[in-house]
N, C-alpha and C positions, 0 to 999 in steps of 0.2 A: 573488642579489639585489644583491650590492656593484657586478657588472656593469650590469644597470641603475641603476646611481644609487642605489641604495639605503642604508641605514647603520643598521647594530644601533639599537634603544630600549635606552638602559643605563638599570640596576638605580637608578641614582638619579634618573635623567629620568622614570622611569615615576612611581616614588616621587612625586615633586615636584609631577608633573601631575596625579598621582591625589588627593592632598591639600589642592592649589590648587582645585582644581575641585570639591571634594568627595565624589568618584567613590562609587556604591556599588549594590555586585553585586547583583543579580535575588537572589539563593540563596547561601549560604556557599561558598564555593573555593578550595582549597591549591593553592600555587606561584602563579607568575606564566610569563604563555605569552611565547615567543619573537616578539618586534615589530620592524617594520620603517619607515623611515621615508624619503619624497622631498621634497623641495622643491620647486619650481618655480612662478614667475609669481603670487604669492603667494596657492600651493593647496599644501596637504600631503598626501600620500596616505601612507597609514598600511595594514601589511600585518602581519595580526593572525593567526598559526598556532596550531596545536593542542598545540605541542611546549612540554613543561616542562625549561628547559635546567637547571636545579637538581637537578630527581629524575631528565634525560635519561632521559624517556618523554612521551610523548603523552595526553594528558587523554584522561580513559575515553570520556568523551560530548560531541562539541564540533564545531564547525564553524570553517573557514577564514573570515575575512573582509578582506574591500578595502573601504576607505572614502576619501573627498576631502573633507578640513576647510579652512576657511577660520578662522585662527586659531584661537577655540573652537566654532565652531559646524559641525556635519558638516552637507556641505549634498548628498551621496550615499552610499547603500550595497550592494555588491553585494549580489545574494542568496546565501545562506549556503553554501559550498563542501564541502559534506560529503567525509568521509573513508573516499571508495570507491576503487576501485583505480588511476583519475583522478587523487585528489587534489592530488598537487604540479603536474602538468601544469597542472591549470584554476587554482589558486590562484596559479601563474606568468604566468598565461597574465593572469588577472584584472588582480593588478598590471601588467602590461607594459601595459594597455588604460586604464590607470587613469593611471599615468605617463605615457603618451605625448599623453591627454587634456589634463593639467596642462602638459606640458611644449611642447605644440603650441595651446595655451587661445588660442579664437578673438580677432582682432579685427572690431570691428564694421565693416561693411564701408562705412558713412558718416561716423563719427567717429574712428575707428581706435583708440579706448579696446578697453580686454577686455572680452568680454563674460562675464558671471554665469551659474554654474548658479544654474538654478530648477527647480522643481516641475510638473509638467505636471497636466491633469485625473487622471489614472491614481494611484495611489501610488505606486509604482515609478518612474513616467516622468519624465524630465529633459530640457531641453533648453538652450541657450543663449539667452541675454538680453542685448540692450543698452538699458538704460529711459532713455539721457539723451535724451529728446522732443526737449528744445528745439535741440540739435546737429542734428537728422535734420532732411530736408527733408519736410515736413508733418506735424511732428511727433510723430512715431509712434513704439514701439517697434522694434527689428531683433533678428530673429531666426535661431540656425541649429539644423538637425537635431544631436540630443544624439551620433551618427556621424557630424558635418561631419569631413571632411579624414582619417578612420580609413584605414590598409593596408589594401588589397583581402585580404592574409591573416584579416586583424583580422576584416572583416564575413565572410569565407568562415571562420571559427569561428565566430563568433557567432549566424548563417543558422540553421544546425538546431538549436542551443539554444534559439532563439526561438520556428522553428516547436514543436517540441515543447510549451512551455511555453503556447503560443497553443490547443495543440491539447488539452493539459488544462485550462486554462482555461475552454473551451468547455464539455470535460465536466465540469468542476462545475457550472456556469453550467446545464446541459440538467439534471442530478439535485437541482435550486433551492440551491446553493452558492453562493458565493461564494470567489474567487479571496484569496490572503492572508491566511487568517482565520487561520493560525499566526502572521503576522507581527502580526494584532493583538491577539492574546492571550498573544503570548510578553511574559512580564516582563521590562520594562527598568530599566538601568541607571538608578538617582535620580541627581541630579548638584544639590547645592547652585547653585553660580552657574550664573544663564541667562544 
């Protein structure tokens, strides 16, 4: 991680943010997991493992995650990196995609401000935004794909993780499913300040 850019979450920065914020767990949880932290182009990616460096072991039941906060507000999250025999590969792999997103954060190609992750119709889906109207010529919003400017390696992983994931999607959607319905009924984190 320190190779990419990264730098330990210490024992009192978590502390401080978890308090500030009012953080509080879905469920009770002993130890605190091992976190990682980027800066860049004022977006923070935050790389959240399954490793308890306290009791040096891994939490029984848990997933990897990447996320990219804008100060307080998380405004992406990978989906959950479980701990199959993958693990550190995809969760390296996650943040390196995550970092280089932050670190490479478009400009818009008429005003040359940054442009913003947002939201797409999807839950999942993100892509770049630039909303200053009145800069653009007829003005409009500009936009880029949430993969503008990624390494050809980057999209050649990504490729079949997608298809895959497009292809059960379907097959829920065909047995009257619906896609994410873990994501919306997993208990989240309360958080006093919005």
């Amino acid at each position: 991680m320190a190779k990419r850019g990264f730098r330990r979450i210490s024992s009192p920065e978590f502390s401080s943010q978890f308090y500030r914020l009012g953080l509080k767990a879905p469920r009770p949880r002993k130890g605190r997991e091992l976190g990682y932290l980027f800066y860049a182009n004022e977006y923070s990616v935050f790389v959240w493992t399954t490793w308890l460096p306290k009791e040096e072991v891994a939490r029984a039941s848990d997933a990897g995650w990447v996320l990219i906060a804008e100060r307080d507000n998380v405004l992406y999250f990978s989906h959950p990196i479980h701990r199959t025999k993958n693990f550190l590969q995809n969760l390296l792999m996650q943040a390196r995609i995550a970092c280089w997103k932050v670190r490479h954060r478009p400009l818009c190609p008429e005003c040359s401000n940054f442009m913003n992750i947002v939201q797409g119709r999807a839950l999942k889906q993100r892509f770049w935004k630039c909303d200053r109207k009145k800069l653009h010529t007829g003005g409009v919003d500009r936009f880029r794909s949430w993969d503008y400017g990624l390494p050809e390696d980057v999209i050649n992983f990504l490729k079949p993780i997608r298809k895959r994931r497009r292809k059960r999607y379907a097959t829920l959607r065909t047995t009257g499913r619906e896609p994410h319905q873990a994501m919306l009924s997993r208990k989240r984190w309360g958080k006093r300040k919005q």
